[in-house]
C-alpha positions in Angstrom: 0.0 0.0 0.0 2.4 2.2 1.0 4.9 1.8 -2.4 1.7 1.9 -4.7 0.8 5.3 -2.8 4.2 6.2 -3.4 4.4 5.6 -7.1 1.2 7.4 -7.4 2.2 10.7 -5.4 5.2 10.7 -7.7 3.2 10.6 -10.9 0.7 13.3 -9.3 4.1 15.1 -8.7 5.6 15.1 -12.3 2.4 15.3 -14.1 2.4 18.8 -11.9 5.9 19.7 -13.3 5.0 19.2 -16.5 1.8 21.3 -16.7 3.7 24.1 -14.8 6.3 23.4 -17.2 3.9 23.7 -20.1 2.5 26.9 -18.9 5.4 28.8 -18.6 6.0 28.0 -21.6 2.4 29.2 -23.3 3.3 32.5 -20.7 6.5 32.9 -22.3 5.0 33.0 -26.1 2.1 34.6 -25.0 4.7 37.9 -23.6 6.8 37.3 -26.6 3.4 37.7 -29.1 2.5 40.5 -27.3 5.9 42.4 -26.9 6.5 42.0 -30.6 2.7 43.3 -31.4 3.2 46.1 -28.9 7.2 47.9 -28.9 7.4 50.8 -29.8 8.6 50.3 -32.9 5.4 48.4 -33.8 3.6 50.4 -32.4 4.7 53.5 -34.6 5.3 51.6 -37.6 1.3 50.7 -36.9 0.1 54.8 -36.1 2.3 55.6 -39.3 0.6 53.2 -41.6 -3.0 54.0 -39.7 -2.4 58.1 -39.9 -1.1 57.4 -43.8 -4.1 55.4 -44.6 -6.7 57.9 -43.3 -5.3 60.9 -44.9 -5.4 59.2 -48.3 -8.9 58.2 -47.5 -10.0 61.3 -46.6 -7.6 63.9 -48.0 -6.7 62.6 -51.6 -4.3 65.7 -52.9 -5.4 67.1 -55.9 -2.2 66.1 -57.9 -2.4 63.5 -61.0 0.4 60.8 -59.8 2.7 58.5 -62.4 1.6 54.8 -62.2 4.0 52.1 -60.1 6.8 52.0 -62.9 7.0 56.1 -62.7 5.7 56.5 -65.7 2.7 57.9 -67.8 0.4 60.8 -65.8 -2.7 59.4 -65.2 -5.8 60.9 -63.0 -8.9 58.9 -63.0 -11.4 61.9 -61.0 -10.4 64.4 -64.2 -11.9 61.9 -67.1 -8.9 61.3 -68.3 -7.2 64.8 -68.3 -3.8 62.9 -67.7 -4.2 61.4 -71.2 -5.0 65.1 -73.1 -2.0 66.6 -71.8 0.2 63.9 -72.8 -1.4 64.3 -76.2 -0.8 68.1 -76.8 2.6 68.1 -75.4 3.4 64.6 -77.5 2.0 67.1 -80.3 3.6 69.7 -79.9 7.1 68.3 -79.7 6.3 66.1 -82.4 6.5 62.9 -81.1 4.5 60.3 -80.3 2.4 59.5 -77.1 4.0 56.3 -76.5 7.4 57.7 -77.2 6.7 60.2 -74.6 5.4 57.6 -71.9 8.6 55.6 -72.9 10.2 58.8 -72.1 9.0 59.6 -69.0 8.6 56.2 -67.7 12.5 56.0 -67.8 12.8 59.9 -66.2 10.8 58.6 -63.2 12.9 55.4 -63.1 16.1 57.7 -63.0 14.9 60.1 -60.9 13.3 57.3 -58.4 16.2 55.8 -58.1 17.9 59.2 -57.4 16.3 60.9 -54.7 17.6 60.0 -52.2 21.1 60.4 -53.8 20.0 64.2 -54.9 18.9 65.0 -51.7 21.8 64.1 -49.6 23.6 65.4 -51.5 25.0 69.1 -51.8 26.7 71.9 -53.8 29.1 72.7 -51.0 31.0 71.3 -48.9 29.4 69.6 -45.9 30.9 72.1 -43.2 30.2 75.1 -45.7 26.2 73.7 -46.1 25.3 72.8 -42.4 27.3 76.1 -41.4 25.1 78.4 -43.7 22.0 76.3 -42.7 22.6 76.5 -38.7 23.2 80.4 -39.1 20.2 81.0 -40.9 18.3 79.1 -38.7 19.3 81.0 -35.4 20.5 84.6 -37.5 17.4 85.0 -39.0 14.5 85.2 -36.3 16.7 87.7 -34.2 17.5 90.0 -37.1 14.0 89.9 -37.9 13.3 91.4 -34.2 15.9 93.9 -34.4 15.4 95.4 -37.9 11.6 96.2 -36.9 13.2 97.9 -33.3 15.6 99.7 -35.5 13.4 101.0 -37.9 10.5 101.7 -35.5 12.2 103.3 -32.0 15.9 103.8 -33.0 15.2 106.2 -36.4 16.6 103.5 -38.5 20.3 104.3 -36.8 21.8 100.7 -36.9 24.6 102.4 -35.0 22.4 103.6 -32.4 20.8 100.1 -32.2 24.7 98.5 -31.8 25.2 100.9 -29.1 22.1 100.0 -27.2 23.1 96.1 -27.2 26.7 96.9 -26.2 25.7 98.6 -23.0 23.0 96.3 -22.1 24.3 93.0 -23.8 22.1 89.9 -24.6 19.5 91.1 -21.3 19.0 94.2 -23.4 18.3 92.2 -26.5 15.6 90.2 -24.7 14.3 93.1 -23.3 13.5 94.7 -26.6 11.8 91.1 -27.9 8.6 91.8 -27.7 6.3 88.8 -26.6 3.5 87.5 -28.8 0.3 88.8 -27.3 -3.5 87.6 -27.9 -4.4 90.2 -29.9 -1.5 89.4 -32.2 -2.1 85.8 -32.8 -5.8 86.8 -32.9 -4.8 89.1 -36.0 -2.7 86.6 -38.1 -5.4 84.0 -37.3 -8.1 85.8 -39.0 -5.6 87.0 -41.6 -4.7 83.5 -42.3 -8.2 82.5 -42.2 -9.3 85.1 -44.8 -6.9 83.9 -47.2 -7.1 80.4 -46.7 -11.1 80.5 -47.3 -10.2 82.7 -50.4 -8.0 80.4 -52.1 -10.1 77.4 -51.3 -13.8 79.4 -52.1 -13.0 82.1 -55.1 -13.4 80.0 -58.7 -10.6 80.2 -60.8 -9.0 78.7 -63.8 -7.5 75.3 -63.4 -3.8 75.8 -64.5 -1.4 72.1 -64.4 2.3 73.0 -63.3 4.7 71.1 -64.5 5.3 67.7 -64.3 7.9 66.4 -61.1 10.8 64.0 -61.5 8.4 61.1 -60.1 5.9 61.7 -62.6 3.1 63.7 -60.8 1.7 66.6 -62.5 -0.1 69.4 -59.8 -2.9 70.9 -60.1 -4.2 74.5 -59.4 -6.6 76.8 -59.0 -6.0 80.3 -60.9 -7.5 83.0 -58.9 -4.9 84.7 -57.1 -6.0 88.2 -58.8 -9.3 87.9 -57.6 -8.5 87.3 -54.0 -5.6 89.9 -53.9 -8.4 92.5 -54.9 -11.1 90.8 -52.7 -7.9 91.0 -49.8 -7.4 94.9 -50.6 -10.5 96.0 -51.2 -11.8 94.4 -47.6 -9.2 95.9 -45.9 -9.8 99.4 -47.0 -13.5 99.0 -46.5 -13.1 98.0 -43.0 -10.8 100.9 -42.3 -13.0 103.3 -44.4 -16.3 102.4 -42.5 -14.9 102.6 -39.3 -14.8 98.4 -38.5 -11.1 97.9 -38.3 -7.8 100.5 -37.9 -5.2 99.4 -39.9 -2.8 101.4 -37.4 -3.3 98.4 -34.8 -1.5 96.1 -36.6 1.1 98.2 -36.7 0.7 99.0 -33.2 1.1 95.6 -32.2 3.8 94.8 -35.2 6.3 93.5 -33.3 4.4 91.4 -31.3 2.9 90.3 -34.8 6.4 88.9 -36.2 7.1 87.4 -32.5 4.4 85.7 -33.1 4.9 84.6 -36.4 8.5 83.7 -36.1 7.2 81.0 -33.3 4.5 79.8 -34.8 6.1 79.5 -38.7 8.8 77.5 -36.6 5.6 75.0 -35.1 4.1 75.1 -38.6 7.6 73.6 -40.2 7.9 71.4 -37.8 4.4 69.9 -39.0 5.8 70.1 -42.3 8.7 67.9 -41.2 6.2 65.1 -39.4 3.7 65.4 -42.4 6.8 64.6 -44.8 7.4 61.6 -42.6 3.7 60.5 -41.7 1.5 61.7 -44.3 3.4 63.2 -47.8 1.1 64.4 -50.3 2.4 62.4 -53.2 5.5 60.4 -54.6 7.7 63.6 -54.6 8.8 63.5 -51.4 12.0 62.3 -49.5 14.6 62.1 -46.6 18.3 62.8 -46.7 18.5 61.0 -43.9 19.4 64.0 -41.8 17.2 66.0 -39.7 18.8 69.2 -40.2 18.3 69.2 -44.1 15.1 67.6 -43.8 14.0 70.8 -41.7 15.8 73.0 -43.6 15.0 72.3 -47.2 11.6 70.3 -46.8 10.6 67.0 -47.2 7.6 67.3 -49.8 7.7 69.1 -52.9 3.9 69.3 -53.5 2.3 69.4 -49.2 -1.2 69.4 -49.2 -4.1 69.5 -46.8 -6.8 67.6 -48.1 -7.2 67.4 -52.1 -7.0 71.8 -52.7 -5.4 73.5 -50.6 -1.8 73.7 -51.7 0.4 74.9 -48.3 3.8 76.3 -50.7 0.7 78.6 -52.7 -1.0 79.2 -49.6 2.8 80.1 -47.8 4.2 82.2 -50.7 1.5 83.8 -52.5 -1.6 84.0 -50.4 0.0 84.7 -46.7 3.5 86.4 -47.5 3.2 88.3 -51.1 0.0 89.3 -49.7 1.1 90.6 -46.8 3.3 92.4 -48.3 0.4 94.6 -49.8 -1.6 95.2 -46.7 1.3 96.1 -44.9 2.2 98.1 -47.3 -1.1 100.0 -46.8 -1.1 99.6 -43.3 2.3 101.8 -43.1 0.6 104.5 -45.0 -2.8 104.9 -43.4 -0.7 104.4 -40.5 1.4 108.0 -41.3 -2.1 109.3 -42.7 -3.4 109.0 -38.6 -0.3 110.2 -37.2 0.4 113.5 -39.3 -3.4 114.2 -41.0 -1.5 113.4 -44.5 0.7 111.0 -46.4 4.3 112.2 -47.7 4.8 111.8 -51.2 7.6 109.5 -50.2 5.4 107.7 -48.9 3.2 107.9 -52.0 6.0 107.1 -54.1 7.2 103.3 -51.7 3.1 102.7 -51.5 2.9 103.2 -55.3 5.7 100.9 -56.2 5.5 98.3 -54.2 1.4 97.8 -54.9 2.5 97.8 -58.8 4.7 95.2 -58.0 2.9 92.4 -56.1 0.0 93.1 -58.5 2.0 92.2 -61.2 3.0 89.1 -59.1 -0.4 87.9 -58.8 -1.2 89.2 -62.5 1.4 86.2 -63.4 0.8 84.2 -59.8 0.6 81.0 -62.1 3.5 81.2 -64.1 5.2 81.5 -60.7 4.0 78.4 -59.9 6.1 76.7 -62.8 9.5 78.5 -61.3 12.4 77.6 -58.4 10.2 78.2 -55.2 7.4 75.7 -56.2 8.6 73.4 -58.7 12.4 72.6 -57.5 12.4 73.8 -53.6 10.7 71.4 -51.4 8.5 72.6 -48.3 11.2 73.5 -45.3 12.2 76.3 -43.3 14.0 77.8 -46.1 11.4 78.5 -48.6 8.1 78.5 -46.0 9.7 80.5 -42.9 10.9 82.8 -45.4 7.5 83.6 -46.9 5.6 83.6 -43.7 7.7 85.9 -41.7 10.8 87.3 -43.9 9.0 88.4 -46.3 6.2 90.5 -44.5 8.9 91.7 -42.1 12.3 92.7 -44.8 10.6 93.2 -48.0 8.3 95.5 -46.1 10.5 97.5 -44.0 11.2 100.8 -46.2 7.1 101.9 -46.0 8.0 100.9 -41.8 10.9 103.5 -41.6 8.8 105.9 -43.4 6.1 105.7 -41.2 7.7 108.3 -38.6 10.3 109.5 -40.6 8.4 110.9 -43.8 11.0 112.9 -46.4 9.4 115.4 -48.9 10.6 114.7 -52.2 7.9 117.2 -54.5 9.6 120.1 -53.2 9.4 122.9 -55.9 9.8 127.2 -56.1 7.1 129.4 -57.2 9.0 132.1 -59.6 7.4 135.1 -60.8 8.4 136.9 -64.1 7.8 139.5 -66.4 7.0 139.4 -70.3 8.3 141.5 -73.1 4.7 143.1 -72.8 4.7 143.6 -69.2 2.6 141.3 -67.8 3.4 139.4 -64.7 3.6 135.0 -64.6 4.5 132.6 -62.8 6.2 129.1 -63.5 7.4 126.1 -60.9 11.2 125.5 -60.7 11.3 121.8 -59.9 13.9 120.9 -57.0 13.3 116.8 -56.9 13.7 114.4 -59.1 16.5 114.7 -62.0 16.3 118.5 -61.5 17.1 117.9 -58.0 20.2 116.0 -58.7 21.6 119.2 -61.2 20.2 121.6 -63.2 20.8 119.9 -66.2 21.1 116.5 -65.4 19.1 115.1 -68.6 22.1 116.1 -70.6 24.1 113.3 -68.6 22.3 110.3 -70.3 22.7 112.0 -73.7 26.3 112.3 -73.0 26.8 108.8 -72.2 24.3 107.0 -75.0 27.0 108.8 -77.6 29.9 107.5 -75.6 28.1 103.8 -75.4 27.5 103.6 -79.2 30.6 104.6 -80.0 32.6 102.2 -77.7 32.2 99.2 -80.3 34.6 101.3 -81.9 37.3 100.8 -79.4 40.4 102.6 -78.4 42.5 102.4 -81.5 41.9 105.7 -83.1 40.9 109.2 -81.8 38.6 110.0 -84.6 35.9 107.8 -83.8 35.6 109.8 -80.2 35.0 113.0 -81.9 31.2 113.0 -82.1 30.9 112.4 -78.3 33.6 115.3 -77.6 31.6 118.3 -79.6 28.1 116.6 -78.1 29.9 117.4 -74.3 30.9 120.5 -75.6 27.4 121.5 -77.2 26.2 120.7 -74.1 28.2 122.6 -71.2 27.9 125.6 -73.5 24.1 125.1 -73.9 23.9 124.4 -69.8 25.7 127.9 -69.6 23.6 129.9 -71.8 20.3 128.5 -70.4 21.6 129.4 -66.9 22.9 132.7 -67.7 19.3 133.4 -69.5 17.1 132.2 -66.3 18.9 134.0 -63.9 18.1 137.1 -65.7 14.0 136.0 -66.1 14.1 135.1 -62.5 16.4 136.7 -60.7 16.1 136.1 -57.1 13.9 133.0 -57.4 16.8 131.1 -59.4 19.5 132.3 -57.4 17.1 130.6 -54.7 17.0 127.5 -56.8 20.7 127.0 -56.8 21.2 127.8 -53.2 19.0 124.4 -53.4 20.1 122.6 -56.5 24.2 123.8 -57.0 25.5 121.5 -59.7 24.5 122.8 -63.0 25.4 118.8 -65.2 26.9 116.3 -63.1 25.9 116.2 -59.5 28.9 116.5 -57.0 31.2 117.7 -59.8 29.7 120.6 -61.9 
C-alpha cells in the first residue's frame, strides 16, 4: 500500500511539473506575441501606416500621380485629363504618345532611383552647407526682431541700435523682444483665415504645373488676382467704414512677427512630421538628416486635403500678400499720425502695390518657377514667406512711417514778359532736377559714348562726335543758366542755393 501510494504521489508530482512546465512556456509565447505586437517600434510603424491610410482616405491631394513604374500621368477623378496633356505636349514636340510615356517612364525610373542620392547630396562642402544652414536658422528670427526695433524706435540708426546692445548686452536684447500677445495671434489667425477661405472658395482657372521628376503633374486653381483685390478691397472697407484700424497692426507689429516667427517654426515642424507620416504624393523624400530635412523640406507638392496647396498658400496668399496690406497699413498708418501722407510715402506705396500686383497678374506662371517646382517645403522657402517676407521686403514703408521725407519740393518764380505782364512758373527741386540743373544732358552724353565704344580705343577719330556733343552741351547748360537768372532773378539764385550742380551732380 504504501509503495503503490508512493508511485502514485510521484506521478501526481511530475504530471504537476509538467503542466507548470507547459504553462510557462504558453506565458512565455504569450509575452513574446505581445511584446512584438506592442514595442514601440510596432507600435509606430502601426500609427504611421494608420495616420497614412486615413489621410489618403479622406484627404486625396489634388495632384495626377505617375503609375508604379514612374511613368505615364494618369488621373482617373479628371476623365482622363492625364491622357490630353500627354497628347498636346506629344504634339507639340512632335513625337508620339507612346514615345513620350517611354520617355517619362524612364525619367521617373532615374529620378526614383535618385532621390535619395540628390537630396543628400549638396553643392558645397558639408561644413560650408550645415554652417550656412545652422546660421540662418538662429540669424534670422533675431535680425527679424531687431530690424523692426531699428526702424521703429531707434530712427533706423543701426549704430544707435549696436550701441544700445553693447551697454546692455544679450539682457537688453531680450528686453526689446517683444512677446507674442492675444491680440496678435488673434490678428494673423483671421488674416490666415481670410486667405485660406479665399483660395479654397473664389473660382478660378485650373492651371497644371509642371510635371515632377516622379511623374506627378499638380494641379491649381488660378484666382490669385481675384483674392488679392477681394484681400485689398476688404481691408480698405473696414478701415473706411470705421470696422477695423489698420494702425493696430502696426501698433502691435512687433508682437505680430514674434508671433509669427514662433509659430512658422511649429508650422515647419508639422511640415517635417507630415513629410514623414503623411506626404502628399510620390515627390517626397529624406536625406536621412534631420537638419536638411527641416531645412529644405521634405515634400515638394504638401497638401491638406485634395486643394489646398500649403507652398501657394505660404508664398503667394500669406507672404506676397502681406506684403500689400502692410504696405497700406504703413501709409494709413502715417495718414493717422500727421493728417496726411508724404509723397515719399506715395511714391514706396505706389511701387510696391505695382509690383505684387504684377506678381499675382502672373501668380501661375510662378508656380512653374524655383520656389514651387524645384524647392521642397522647409524652413527655407516656408519661414521665409511667412515671416521674412512681411517683415524685410516690407520695411522701407516701416521707416517711413515716422520718418516721412518730402521729395515734390518745388519754387514758385514770378516773371515779367516783353509786354509787361506778370507769370509765374514752378522750378522743380526733386527728381532729375534735384540732382543738377541739367542733369538730362548726362544720359545723352553717355548714349553717344556707349555707341561709339564698339569702336574701341584704337583711333581718336571715332571719339570726336561724343567730344563736340559734351561740348554742345556745357555751353548750352551755360547759356540757359545765364538766361534764367536774368528771367528770375532772385527765385533762381534761390533754386541754386537748393540745387548747386549745373550737369553732373557732385562735380559741376
Amino acid at each position: 500500500m504504501s509503495t503503490s501510494n508512493v508511485n502514485g504521489d510521484g506521478g501526481d508530482e511530475d504530471k504537476g511539473k509538467k503542466a507548470s512546465f507547459w504553462e510557462w512556456r504558453r506565458l512565455r509565447n504569450a509575452y513574446s506575441i505581445y511584446s512584438a505586437a506592442f514595442s514601440p517600434t510596432t507600435i509606430a510603424r502601426f500609427v504611421k501606416e494608420l495616420l497614412k491610410q486615413a489621410y489618403a482616405h479622406f484627404f486625396s491631394p489634388n495632384i495626377e500621380r505617375g503609375d508604379e513604374g514612374g511613368g505615364a500621368v494618369t488621373t482617373a477623378e479628371n476623365g482622363g485629363a492625364g491622357e490630353k496633356v500627354k497628347e498636346a505636349l506629344a504634339k507639340s514636340i512632335g513625337t508620339s504618345k507612346a514615345t513620350l510615356e517611354d520617355t517619362a517612364k524612364s525619367a521617373a525610373d532615374i529620378a526614383g532611383e535618385t532621390m535619395h542620392k540628390s537630396k543628400s547630396e549638396t553643392v558645397h562642402s558639408p561644413l560650408v552647407t550645415y554652417f550656412s544652414m545652422i546660421s540662418l536658422l538662429t540669424l534670422c528670427p533675431p535680425f527679424v526682431i531687431l530690424l523692426w526695433y531699428t526702424m521703429t524706435a531707434a530712427d533706423g540708426s543701426v549704430t544707435e541700435t549696436w550701441d544700445y546692445l553693447k551697454q546692455n548686452g544679450l539682457q537688453g536684447f531680450i528686453r526689446i523682444w517683444p512677446k507674442p500677445t492675444a491680440s496678435a495671434c488673434k490678428i494673423i489667425a483671421i488674416y490666415a483665415a481670410f486667405e485660406a477661405a479665399l483660395q479654397l472658395l473664389l473660382p478660378g482657372k485650373t492651371v497644371y504645373g509642371p510635371i515632377s521628376p516622379a511623374g506627378n503633374r499638380p494641379v491649381y486653381k488660378a484666382n490669385g488676382v481675384a483674392a488679392y483685390l477681394v484681400t485689398l478691397i476688404t481691408y480698405l472697407a473696414l478701415w473706411w467704414f470705421g470696422i477695423f484700424n489698420p494702425s493696430i497692426v502696426y501698433d502691435h507689429l512687433g508682437e505680430i512677427y514674434s508671433a509669427l516667427i514662433f509659430g512658422s517654426f511649429v508650422f515647419c515642424i508639422f511640415l517635417y512630421i507630415k513629410g514623414h507620416l503623411a506626404p502628399s504624393s510620390s515627390d517626397s523624400g529624406s536625406s536621412g538628416n534631420i537638419i536638411i530635412d527641416f531645412y529644405w523640406g521634405m515634400e515638394l507638392y504638401p497638401r491638406i486635403g485634395k486643394y489646398f496647396d500649403i507652398k501657394v498658400f505660404t508664398n503667394c496668399r500669406f507672404g506676397m500678400m502681406s506684403w500689400a496690406v502692410l504696405a497700406l497699413t504703413y501709409c494709413i498708418k502715417q495718414y493717422e499720425e500727421n493728417g496726411k501722407v508724404a509723397d515719399s510715402m506715395l511714391v514706396n506705396t505706389t511701387l510696391m502695390l505695382v509690383y505684387v500686383t504684377k506678381f499675382f497678374w502672373w501668380e501661375a506662371g510662378y508656380w512653374n518657377t524655383m520656389d514651387i517646382a524645384h524647392d521642397r517645403a522647409g524652413f527655407y522657402i516656408c519661414w521665409g514667406c511667412l515671416v521674412w517676407v512681411p517683415s524685410v521686403y516690407t520695411s522701407p514703408g516701416m521707416y517711413l512711417v515716422n520718418h516721412p521725407v518730402n521729395l515734390g519740393t518745388e519754387i514758385e518764380a514770378s516773371y515779367t514778359t516783353t509786354s509787361g505782364e506778370t507769370k509765374k512758373s514752378l522750378l522743380l527741386t526733386s527728381g532729375w532736377w534735384g540732382l543738377s540743373r541739367h542733369f538730362h544732358y548726362v544720359p545723352e552724353i553717355l548714349a553717344a559714348f556707349f555707341w561709339t565704344v564698339p569702336a574701341l580705343f584704337h583711333h581718336f577719330l571715332p571719339y570726336f562726335y561724343v567730344i563736340f556733343l559734351t561740348i554742345l552741351l556745357f555751353d548750352r547748360a551755360k547759356r540757359d543758366d545765364d538766361r534764367c537768372r536774368s528771367k528770375y532773378g532772385k527765385y533762381w539764385k534761390l533754386y541754386c542755393d537748393k540745387v548747386p550742380y549745373r550737369i553732373i551732380p557732385g562735380l559741376y
